[in-house]
C-alpha positions as CSV (number, residue, x, y, z in Angstrom):
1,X,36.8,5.2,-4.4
2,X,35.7,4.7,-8.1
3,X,33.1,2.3,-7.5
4,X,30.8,0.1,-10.5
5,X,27.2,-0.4,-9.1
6,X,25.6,-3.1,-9.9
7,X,22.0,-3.6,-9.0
8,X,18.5,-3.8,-9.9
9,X,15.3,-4.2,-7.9
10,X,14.3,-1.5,-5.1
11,X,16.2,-3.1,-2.8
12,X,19.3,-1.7,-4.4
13,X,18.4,1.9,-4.6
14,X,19.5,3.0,-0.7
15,X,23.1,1.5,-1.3
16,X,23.4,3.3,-4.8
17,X,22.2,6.2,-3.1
18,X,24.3,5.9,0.0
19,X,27.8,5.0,-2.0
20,X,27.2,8.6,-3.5
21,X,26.4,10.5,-0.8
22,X,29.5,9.3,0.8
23,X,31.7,11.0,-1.7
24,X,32.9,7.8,-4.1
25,X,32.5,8.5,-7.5
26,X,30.1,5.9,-9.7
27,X,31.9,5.5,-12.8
28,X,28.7,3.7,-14.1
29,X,25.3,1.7,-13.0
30,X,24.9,-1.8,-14.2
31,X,21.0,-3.2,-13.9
32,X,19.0,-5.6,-15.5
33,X,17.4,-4.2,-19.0
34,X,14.1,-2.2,-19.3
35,X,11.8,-4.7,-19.6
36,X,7.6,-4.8,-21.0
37,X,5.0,-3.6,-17.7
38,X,2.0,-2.6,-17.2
39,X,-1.0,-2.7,-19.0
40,X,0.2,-1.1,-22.3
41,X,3.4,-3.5,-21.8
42,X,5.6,-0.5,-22.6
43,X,9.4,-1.4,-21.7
44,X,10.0,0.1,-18.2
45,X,13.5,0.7,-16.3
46,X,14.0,-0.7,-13.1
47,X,14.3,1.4,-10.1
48,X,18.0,1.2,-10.3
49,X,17.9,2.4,-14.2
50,X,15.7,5.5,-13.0
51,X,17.4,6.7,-10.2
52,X,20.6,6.3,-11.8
53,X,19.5,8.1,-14.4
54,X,17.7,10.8,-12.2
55,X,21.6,11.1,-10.1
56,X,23.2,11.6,-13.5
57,X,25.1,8.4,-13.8
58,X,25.9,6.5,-16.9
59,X,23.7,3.7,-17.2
60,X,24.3,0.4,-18.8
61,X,22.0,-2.6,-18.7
62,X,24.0,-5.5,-21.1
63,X,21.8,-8.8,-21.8
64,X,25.1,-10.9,-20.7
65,X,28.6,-10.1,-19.5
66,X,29.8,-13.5,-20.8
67,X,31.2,-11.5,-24.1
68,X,34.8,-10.1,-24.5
69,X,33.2,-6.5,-26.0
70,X,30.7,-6.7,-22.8
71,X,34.2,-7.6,-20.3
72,X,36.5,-5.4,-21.8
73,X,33.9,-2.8,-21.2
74,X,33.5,-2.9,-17.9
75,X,37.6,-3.3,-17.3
76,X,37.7,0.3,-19.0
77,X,36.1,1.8,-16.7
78,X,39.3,1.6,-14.3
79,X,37.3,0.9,-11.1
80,X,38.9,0.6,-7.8
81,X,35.8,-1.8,-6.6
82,X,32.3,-3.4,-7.9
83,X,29.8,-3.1,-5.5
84,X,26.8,-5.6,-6.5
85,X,23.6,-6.0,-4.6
86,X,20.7,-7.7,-6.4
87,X,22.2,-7.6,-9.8
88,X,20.7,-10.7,-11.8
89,X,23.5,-11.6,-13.6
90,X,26.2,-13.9,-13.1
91,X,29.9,-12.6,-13.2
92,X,32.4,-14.1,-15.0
93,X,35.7,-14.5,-13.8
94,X,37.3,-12.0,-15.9
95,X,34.5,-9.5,-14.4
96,X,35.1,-10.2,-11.0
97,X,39.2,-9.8,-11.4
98,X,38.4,-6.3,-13.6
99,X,38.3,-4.0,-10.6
100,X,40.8,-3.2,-8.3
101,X,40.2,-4.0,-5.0
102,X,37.0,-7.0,-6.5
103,X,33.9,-7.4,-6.3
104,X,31.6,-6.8,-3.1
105,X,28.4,-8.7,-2.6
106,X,26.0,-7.3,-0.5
107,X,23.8,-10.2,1.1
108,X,20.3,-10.0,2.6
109,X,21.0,-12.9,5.1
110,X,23.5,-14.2,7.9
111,X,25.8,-16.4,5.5
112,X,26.2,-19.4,4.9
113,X,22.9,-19.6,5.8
114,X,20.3,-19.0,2.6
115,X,22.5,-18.5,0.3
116,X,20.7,-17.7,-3.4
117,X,17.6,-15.7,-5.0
118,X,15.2,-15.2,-1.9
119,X,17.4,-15.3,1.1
120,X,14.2,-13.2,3.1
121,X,11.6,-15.0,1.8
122,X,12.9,-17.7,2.9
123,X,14.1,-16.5,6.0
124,X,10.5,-16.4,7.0
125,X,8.8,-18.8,6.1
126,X,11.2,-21.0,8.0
127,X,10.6,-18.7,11.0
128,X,14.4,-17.8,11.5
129,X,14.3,-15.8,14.3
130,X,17.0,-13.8,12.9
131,X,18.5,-12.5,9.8
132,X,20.9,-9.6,8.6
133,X,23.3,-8.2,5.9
134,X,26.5,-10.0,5.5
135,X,29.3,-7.6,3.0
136,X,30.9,-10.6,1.0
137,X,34.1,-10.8,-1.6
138,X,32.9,-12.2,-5.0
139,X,33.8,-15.4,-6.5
140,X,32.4,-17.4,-9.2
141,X,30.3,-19.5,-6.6
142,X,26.8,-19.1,-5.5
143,X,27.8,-16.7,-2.2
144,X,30.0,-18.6,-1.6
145,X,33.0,-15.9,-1.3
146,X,34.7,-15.2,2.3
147,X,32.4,-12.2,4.7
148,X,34.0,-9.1,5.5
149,X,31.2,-7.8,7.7
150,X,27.9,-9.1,9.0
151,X,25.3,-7.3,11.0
152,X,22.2,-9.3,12.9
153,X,18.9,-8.3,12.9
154,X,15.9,-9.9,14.9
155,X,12.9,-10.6,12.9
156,X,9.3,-9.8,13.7
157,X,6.4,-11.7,15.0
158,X,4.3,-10.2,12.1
159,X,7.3,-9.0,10.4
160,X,6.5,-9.4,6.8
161,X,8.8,-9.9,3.6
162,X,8.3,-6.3,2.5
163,X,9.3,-4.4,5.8
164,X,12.0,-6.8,5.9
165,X,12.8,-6.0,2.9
166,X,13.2,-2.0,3.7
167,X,14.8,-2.7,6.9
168,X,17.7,-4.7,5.4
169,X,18.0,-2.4,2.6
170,X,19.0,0.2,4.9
171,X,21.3,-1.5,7.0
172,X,23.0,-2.8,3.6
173,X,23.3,0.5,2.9
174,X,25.0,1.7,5.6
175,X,27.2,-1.8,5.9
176,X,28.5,-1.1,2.8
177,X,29.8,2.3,3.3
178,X,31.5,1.2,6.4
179,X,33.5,-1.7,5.1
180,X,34.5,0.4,2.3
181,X,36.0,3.4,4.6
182,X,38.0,0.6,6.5
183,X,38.3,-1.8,3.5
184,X,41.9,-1.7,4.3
185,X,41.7,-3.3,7.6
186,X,39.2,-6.0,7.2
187,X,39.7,-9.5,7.9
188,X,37.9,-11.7,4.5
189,X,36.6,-14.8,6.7
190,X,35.6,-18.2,4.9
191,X,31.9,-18.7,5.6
192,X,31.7,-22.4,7.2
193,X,30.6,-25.3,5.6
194,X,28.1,-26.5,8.6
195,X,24.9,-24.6,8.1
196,X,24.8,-24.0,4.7
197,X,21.1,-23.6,3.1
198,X,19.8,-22.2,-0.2
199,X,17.4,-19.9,-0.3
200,X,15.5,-21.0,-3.7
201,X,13.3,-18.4,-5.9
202,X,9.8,-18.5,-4.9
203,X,7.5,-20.7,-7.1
204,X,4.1,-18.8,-7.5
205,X,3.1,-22.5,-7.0
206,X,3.6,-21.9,-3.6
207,X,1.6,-19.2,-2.3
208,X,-2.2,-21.0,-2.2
209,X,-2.6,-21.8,1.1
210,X,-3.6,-24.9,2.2
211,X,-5.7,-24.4,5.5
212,X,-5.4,-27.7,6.6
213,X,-2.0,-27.3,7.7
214,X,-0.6,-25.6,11.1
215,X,-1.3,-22.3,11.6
216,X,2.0,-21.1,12.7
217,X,3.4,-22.4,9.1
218,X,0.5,-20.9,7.7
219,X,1.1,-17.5,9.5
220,X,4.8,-17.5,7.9
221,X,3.7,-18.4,4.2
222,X,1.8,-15.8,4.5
223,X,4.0,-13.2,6.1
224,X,7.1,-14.5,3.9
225,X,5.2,-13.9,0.4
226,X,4.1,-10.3,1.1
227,X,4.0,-8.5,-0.8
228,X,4.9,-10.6,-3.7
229,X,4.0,-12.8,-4.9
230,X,1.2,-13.1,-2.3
231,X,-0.3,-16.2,-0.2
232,X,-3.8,-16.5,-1.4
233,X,-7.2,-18.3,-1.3
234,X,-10.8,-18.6,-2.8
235,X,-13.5,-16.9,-1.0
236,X,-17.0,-17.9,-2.8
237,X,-15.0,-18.4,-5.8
238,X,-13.0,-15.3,-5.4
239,X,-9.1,-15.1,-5.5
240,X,-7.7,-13.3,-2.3
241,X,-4.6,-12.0,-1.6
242,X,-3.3,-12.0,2.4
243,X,-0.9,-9.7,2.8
244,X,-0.6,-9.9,6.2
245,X,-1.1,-12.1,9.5
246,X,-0.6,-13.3,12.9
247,X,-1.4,-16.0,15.7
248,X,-5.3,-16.3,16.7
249,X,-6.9,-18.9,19.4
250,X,-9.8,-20.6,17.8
251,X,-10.6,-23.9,16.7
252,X,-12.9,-25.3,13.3
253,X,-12.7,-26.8,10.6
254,X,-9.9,-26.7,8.4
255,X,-10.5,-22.9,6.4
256,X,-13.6,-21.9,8.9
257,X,-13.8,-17.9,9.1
258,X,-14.2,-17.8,13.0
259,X,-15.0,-14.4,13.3
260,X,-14.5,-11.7,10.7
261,X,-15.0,-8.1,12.0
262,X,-12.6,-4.5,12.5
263,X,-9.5,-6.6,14.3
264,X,-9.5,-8.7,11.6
265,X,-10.5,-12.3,10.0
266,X,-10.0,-15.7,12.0
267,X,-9.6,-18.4,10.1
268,X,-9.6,-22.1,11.6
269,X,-6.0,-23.9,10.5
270,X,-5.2,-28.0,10.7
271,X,-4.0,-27.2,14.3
272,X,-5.3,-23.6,15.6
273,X,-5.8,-20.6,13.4
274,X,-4.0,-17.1,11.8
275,X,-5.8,-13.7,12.3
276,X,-5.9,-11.9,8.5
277,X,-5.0,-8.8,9.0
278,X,-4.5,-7.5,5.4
279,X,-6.2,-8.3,2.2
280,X,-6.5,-7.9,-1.8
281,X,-9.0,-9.0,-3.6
282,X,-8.3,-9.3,-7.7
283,X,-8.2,-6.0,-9.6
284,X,-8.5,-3.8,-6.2
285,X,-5.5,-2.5,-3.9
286,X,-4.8,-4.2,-0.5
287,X,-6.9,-3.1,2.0
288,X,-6.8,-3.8,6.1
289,X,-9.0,-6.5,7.4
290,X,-11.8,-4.1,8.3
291,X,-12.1,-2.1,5.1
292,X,-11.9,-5.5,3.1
293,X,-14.8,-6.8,4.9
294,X,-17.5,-3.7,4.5
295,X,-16.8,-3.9,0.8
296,X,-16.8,-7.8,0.8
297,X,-19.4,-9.7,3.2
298,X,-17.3,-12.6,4.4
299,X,-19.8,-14.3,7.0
300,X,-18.9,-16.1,10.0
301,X,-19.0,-20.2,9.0
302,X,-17.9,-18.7,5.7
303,X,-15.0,-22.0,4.0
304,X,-12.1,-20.3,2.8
């Protein structure tokens, strides 16, 4: 087929790379536009842009596609379908009705449930104990269109956002080239209305932990905000990131390092406590439990 992309993050790049080595032709990749990073706050391309570029493909990264220049654009390009995973835009009506055969969606959860911006995340830190990829027919609501295909995953114990992440990129990938080779035959069924959720965007406000509260909730904020944008707390007056987590028996006051050696850091919770497996401390890459703690002395009876 002659297929649009549209994407933009990381998570995007497998399906880009999977729609072309499954012999469709791109006629061009949409993405969000380079945008300032780093320290010298240079514009940088997103990972779409740069392997899009790398594979050859026209790239085009419009601020809007509410404009009739922007619209009639993209309806020149003659595409038979628009496959859209991760995008950041909105599509207008006229947008969705340019291709062919529509636009397809590619969703990082089990629709209708967590619908929106941070369907894993969110997944998560509500402890779900499963998600998936659902393959979804655009329309102008938030995923809201009818699901072609859907494929279940099981999540983790100490499953984090990022591995997540990866996993579900992958099985997009592969999801999408499927319903596309038997587009022809698949059934578009209305998602239900009982069950709908929305998975809102993560609020940076979010991610202090507050070590008075449960450990098993604690255990998923931190788990569901790696790798961004990070649970964290203050040791000694220190920001630190935790990247990673699971379960511990022990009992203390609220934010009470129980023990802190090679295994990992036990912190005391509001009811039990989480074992810190991974950490970042400001300015310095993440680091497991054990190698955190010979470069920073975190003593037992320590308050987080």
């Amino acid at each position: 087929m002659r297929i649009i992309f549209m994407g933009t993050p990381d998570f995007s790049v497998p399906v880009l790379e999977a729609l072309a080595e499954a012999g469709h032709e791109i006629a061009a990749a949409y993405c969000q536009p380079p945008r300032p990073a780093g320290r010298g706050k240079k514009d940088r391309p997103t990972p779409v842009h740069a392997r899009a570029a790398e594979m050859g493909l026209e790239v085009r990264h419009p601020v809007s596609l509410k404009g009739e220049a922007e619209q009639a654009e993209f309806a020149a390009l003659g595409a038979d379908v628009a496959v859209v995973v991760a995008y950041g835009l909105i599509l207008p009506q006229a947008v969705l009705d340019a291709p062919m055969r529509g636009c397809l969606n590619i969703h990082a959860s089990l629709l209708p449930r967590w619908r929106g911006a941070a369907p894993i995340h969110r997944a998560i830190m509500a402890g779900d104990a499963e998600t998936g990829v659902c393959i979804m027919q655009m329309e102008e609501g938030l995923d809201t269109g009818p699901v072609l295909m859907r494929q279940a995953t099981r999540i983790g114990a100490e499953e984090t956002t990022g591995a997540l992440h990866d996993r579900l990129s992958t099985m997009g990938a592969g999801l999408i080239v499927e319903a596309l080779a038997q587009l022809d035959t698949l059934e578009p069924k209305p998602q239900p209305e009982a069950g709908v959720t929305y998975a809102a965007k993560i609020d940076k406000a979010e991610a202090r932990v507050d070590w008075s509260g449960d450990a098993v909730q604690i255990d998923r904020q931190i788990r569901g905000l790696s790798p961004f944008p990070g649970a964290w707390c203050d040791v000694d007056g220190v920001r630190i990131k935790l990247l990673a987590s699971t379960l511990a028996s022990g009992a203390g006051a609220p934010g009470e390092v129980l023990d802190a050696g090679a295994g990992g850091m036990i912190v005391a919770c509001g009811q039990g406590a989480v074992r810190l497996l991974r950490l970042q401390r400001a300015g310095r890459g993440a680091q497991d439990a054990g190698e955190f703690l010979r470069g920073m002395a975190v003593p037992v009876g320590t308050r987080l």
